[in-house]
C-alpha positions, 0 to 999 in steps of 0.5 A: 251401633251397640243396644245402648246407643240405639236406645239413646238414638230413639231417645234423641228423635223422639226429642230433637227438633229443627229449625223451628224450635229454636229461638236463638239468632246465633244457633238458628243461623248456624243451623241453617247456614252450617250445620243443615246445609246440604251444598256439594262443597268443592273439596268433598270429590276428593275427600270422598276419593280418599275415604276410597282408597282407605277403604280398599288398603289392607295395609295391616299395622299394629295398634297401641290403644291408649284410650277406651278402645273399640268394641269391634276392633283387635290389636293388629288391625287392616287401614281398611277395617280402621277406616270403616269403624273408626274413622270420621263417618262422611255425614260428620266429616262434612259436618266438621267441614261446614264447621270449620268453613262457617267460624273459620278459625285460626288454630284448630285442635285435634285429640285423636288423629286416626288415619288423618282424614278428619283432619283433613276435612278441617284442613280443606275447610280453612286452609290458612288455619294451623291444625296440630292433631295429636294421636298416641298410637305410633304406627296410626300416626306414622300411616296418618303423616304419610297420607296427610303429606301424600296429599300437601295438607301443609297446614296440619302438624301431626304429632305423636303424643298424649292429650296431656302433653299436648295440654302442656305444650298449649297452656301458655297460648290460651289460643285455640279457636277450635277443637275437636275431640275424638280420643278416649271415651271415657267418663273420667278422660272426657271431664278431665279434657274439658277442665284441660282444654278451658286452660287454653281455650277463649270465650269464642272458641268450639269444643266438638265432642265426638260420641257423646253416646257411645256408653253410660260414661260418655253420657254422663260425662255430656251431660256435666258438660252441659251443666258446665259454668263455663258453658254457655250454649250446647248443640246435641246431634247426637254423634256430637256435641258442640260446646260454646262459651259465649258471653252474651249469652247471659242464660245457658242454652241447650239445644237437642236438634235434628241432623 
């Protein structure tokens, strides 16, 4: 954790609250059913063995970093140094599992496949959802389709692409019910997938931002989300965001909560 991101955490427990401080059924219900649940789910064995195995892959693969990068990593880098730092940490992938578990949704979408298991926890959470997980970098993305095959995780569809290509690709179904974001962290690419992805997204749908304060820009771009028109209800656990659009909820809601 950088200097910057401690300070903002301190900032975040200073502020966030729990179950008592909220006054929306939706969010309260979502937080205690969801979010706080802390239930050994069925598939977290195996998850946990995966998450294992990567760690102890020395595999070396050369990178091709289209976004904003990482601040620990080089260019030629091991699967287990990958796995450590830049995969889904365990709390937020079994957060993304109880996620997907509790809304259930039909399409899934992932800007930033990695090596494939945050895919995977979504892919065991709603196994008859469609998960199209888009990652730039051709060697990741060849490590994260053999893993994602080695484990018959047919329902996910890893592609090799650019987040606009995939925009341009989905514009015309305006049907996806979840996504999650893990791509470039920077201020100018996270508003820019905002406005793309309210194009092919629905009043129900979820946008999940992962590192909201990873830097400055990311902090900014967090707090215009929030600010959003669209946006009616945001949950802030500090690694993520949640982002609903909602009709019913006629007043915007921001929540800062304990996770």
């Amino acid at each position: 954790m950088s200097v910057y991101e401690a300070k903002k955490y301190l900032q975040y427990r200073l502020k966030a609250g729990n179950e008592h401080s909220i006054h929306s059924p939706f969010v309260f219900k979502l937080y205690t059913e969801a979010i706080k649940n802390k239930s050994k789910y069925y598939a977290y064995e195996e998850l946990d063995k995966i998450r294992a195995a990567l760690l102890q892959d020395h595999t070396l693969i050369e990178i091709t970093d289209l976004g904003a990068g990482s601040k620990k990593l080089k260019q030629a880098r091991k699967i287990a140094e990958i796995a450590k730092i830049s995969v889904v940490q365990k709390k937020y992938g079994e957060l993304l599992f109880r996620l997907v578990n509790y809304f259930q949704p039909k399409t899934i979408l992932e800007l930033g496949t990695s090596l494939g298991l945050s895919a995977m926890y979504m892919s065991k959470a709603a196994p008859g959802a469609e998960i199209i997980t888009a990652e730039g970098c051709p060697n990741t993305f060849q490590y994260a389709r053999s893993l994602i095959s080695k484990y018959e995780t047919q329902n996910i569809k890893p592609i090799n692409s650019s987040f606009e290509e995939v925009f341009k690709d989905q514009s015309e179904k305006r049907n996806v019910d979840f996504v999650y974001i893990d791509g470039n962290h920077t201020y100018e690419a996270t508003i820019k997938y905002l406005h793309e992805l309210l194009e092919i997204t629905n009043e129900n749908s979820i946008l999940v931002f992962d590192d909201i304060y990873w830097s400055p820009g990311m902090t900014k771009a967090w707090n215009e989300i929030k600010e959003h028109a669209a946006v009616t209800v945001t949950i802030d656990l500090f690694k993520m965001g949640l982002v609903f659009f909602r009709k019913e909820n006629k007043h915007k809601e921001n929540f800062c909560l304990r996770y």
